[in-house]
Structure formats: C-alpha cells, structure tokens
Biotite code that builds the C-alpha atoms (Angstrom):
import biotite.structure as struc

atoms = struc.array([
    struc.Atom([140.470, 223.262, -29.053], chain_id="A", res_id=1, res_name="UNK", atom_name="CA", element="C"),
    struc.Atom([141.522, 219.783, -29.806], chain_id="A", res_id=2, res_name="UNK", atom_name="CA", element="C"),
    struc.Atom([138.395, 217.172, -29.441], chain_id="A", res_id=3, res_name="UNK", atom_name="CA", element="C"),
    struc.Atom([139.337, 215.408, -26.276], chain_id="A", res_id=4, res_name="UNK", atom_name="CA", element="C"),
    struc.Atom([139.964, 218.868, -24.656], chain_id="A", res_id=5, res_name="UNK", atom_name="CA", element="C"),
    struc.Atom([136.153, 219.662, -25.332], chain_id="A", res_id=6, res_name="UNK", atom_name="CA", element="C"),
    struc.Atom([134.822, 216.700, -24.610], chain_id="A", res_id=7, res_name="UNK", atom_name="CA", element="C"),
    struc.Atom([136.651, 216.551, -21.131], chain_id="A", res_id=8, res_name="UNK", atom_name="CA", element="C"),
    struc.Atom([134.087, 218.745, -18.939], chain_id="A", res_id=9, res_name="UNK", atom_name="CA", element="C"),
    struc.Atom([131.162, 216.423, -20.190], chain_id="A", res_id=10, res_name="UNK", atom_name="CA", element="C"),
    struc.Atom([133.432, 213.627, -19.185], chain_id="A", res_id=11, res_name="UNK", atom_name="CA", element="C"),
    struc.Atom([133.987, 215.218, -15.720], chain_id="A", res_id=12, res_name="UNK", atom_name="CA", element="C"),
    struc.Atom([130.633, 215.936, -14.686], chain_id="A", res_id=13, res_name="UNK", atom_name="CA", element="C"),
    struc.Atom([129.215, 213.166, -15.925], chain_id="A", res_id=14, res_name="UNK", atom_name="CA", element="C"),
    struc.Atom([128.922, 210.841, -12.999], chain_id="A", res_id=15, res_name="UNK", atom_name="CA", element="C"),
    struc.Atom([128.296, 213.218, -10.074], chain_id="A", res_id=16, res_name="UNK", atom_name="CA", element="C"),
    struc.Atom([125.964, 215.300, -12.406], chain_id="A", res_id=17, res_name="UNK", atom_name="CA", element="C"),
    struc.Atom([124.004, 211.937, -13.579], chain_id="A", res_id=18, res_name="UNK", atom_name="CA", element="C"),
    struc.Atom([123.328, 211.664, -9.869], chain_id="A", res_id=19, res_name="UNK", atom_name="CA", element="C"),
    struc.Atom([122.480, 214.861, -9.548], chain_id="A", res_id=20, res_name="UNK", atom_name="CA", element="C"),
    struc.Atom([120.078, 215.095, -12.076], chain_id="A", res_id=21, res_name="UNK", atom_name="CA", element="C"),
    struc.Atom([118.753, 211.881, -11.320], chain_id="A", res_id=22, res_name="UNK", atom_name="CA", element="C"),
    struc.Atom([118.492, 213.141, -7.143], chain_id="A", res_id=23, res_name="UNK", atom_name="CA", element="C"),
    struc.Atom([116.447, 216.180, -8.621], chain_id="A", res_id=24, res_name="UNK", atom_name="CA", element="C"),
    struc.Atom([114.406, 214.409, -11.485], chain_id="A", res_id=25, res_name="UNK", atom_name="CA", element="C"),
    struc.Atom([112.881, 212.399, -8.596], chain_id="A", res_id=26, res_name="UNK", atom_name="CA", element="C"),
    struc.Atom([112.047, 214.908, -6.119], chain_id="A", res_id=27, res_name="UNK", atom_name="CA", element="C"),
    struc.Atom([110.500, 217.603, -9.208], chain_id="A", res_id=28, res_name="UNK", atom_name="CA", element="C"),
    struc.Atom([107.355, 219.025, -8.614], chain_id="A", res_id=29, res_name="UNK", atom_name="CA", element="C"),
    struc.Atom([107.418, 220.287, -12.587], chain_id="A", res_id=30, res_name="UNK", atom_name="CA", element="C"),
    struc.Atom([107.771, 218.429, -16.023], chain_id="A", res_id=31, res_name="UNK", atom_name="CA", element="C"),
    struc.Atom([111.462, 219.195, -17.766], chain_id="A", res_id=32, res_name="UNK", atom_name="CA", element="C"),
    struc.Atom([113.136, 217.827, -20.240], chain_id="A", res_id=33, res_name="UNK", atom_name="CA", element="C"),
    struc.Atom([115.760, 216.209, -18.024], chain_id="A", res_id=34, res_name="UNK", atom_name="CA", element="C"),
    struc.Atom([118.202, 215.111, -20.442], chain_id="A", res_id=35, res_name="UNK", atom_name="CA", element="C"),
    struc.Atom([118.588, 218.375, -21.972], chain_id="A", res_id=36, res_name="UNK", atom_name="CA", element="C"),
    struc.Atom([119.645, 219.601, -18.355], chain_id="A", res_id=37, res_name="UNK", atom_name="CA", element="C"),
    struc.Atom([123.293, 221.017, -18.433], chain_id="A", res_id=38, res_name="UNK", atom_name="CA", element="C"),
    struc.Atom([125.543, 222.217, -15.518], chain_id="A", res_id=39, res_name="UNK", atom_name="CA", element="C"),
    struc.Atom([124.624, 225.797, -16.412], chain_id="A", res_id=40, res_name="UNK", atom_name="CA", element="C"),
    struc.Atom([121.232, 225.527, -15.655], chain_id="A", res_id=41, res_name="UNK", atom_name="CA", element="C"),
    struc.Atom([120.067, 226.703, -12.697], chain_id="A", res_id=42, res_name="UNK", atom_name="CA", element="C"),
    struc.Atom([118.144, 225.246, -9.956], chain_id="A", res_id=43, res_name="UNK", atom_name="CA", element="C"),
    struc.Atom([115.282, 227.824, -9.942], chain_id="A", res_id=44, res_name="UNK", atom_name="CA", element="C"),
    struc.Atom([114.944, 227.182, -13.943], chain_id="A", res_id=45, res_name="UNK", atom_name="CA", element="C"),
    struc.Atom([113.928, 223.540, -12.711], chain_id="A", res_id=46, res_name="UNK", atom_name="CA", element="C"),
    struc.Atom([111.202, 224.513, -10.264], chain_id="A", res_id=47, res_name="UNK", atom_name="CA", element="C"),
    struc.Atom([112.994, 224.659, -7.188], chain_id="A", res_id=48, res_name="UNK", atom_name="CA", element="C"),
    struc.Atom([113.234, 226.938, -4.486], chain_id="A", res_id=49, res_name="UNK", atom_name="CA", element="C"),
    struc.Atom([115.010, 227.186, -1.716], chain_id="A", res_id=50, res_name="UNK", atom_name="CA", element="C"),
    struc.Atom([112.612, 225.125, 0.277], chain_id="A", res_id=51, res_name="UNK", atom_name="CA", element="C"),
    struc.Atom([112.612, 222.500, -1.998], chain_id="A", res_id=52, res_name="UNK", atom_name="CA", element="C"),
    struc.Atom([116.257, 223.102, -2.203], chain_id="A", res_id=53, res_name="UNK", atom_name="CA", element="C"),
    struc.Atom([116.746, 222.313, 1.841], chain_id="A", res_id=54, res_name="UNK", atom_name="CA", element="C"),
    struc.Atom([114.540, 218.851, 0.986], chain_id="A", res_id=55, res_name="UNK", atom_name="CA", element="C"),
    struc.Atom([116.562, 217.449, -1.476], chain_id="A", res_id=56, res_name="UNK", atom_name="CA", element="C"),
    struc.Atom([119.721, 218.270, 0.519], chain_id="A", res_id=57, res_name="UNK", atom_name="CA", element="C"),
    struc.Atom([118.754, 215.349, 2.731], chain_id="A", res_id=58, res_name="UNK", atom_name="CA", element="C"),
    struc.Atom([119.042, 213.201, -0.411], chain_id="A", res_id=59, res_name="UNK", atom_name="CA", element="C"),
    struc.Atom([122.182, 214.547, -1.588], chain_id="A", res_id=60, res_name="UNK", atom_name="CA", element="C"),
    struc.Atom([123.861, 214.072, 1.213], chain_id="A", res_id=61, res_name="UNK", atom_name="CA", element="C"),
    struc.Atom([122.841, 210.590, 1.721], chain_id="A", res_id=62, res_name="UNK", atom_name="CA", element="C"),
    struc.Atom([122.974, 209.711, -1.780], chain_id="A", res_id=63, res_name="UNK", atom_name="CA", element="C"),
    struc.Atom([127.043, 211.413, -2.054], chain_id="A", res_id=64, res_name="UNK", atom_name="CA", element="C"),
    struc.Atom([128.251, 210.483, 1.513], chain_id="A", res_id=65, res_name="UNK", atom_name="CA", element="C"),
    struc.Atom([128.750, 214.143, 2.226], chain_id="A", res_id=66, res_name="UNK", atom_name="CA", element="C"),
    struc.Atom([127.820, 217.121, 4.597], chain_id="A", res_id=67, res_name="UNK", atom_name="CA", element="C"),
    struc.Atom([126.769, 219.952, 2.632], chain_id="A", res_id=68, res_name="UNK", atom_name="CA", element="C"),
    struc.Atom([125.379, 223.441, 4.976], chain_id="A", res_id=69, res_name="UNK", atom_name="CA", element="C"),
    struc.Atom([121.784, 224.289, 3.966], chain_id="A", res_id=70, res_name="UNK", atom_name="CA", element="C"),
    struc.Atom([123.229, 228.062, 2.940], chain_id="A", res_id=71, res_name="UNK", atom_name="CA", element="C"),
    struc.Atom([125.917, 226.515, 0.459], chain_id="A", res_id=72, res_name="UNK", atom_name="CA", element="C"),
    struc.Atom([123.416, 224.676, -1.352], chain_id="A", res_id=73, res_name="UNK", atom_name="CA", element="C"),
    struc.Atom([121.062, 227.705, -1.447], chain_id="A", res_id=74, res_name="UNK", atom_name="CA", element="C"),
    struc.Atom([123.591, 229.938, -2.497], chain_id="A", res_id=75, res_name="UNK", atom_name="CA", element="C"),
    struc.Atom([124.317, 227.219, -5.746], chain_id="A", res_id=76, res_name="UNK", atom_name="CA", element="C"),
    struc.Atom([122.697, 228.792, -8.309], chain_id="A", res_id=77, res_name="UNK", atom_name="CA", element="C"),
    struc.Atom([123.674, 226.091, -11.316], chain_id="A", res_id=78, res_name="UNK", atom_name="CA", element="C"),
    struc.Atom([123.419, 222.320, -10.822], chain_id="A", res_id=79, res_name="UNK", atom_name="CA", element="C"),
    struc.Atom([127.658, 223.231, -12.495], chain_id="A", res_id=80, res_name="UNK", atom_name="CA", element="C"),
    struc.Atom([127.844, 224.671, -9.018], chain_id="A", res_id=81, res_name="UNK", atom_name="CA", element="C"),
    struc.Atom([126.138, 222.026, -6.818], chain_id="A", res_id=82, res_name="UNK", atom_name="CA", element="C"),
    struc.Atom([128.786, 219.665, -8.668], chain_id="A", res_id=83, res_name="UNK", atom_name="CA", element="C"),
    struc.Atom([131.365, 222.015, -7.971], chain_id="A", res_id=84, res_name="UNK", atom_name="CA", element="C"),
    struc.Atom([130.280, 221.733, -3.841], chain_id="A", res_id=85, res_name="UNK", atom_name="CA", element="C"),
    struc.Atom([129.824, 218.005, -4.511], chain_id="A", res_id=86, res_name="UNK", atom_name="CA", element="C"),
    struc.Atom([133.477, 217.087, -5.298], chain_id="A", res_id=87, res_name="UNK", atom_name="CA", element="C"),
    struc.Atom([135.277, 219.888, -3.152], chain_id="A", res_id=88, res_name="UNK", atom_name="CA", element="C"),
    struc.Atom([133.706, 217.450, -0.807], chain_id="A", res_id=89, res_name="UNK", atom_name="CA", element="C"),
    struc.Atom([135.068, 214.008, -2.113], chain_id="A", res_id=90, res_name="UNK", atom_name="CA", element="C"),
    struc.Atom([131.520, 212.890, -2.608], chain_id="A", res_id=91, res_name="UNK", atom_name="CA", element="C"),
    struc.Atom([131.960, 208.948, -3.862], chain_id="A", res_id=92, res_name="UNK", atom_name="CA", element="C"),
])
C-alpha cells in the first residue's frame, strides 16, 4: 500500500471525527485518553450507553446540521460508524 493510500482514511475522518470526539469528550462522564480514540472504538468502550447515547444525539445533530433517528445512533457501535451515519447525511 503506497503511503498516501494509508494515510487517506485518517485524512477522511478527520474532520467529522474531530467533531465527534470533541461532541463526546464534552459530554463524558469517564476519564479517556481522547486522543488515542480511533474510529474502531466503540461507544460503550467510552462510557456510554444508550441513554447517554440519546443525550448527545441532541448535540450531534445540532452541532452537524443533521437528523439522525435515536435507533440509528444506538445501533452505531464504533464512533467509524457514527461517522459513517454522519456523512451518509451530508453533515457540514
């Protein structure tokens, strides 16, 4: 794999996920070590659950500009796949 080709997913995700991260780091109830956070880590991994999950929807959406169902979100189980929901919505 050539280097541009591997460096391209950090290069994707990196806005929307900085957001993301940022969104979550905020609203945490637990310590982490938020910049070694990658898309492949789950939400539960970072302390939340699904009702913590449904609160920082509200934030999400306002933050992205987007309308996200509660269940979708839920159902996320990486912050890779909160991204993933993010863009299919054209969050800006």
């Amino acid at each position: 794999m050539s280097d541009s080709a591997a460096s391209e997913p950090r290069q994707q995700r990196s806005e929307t996920f900085s957001r993301l991260v940022g969104l979550m780091r905020a609203s945490a109830t637990e310590e982490h070590d938020w910049d070694a956070v990658e898309p492949g880590t789950t939400t539960e991994s970072l302390g939340f659950d699904s009702l913590s999950i449904l609160d920082l929807l509200y934030d999400v959406e306002h933050e992205f500009g987007v309308e996200i169902e509660a269940e979708e979100v839920v159902e996320a189980k990486t912050l890779g796949d909160v991204v993933r929901l993010l863009e299919e919505r054209g969050a800006g």
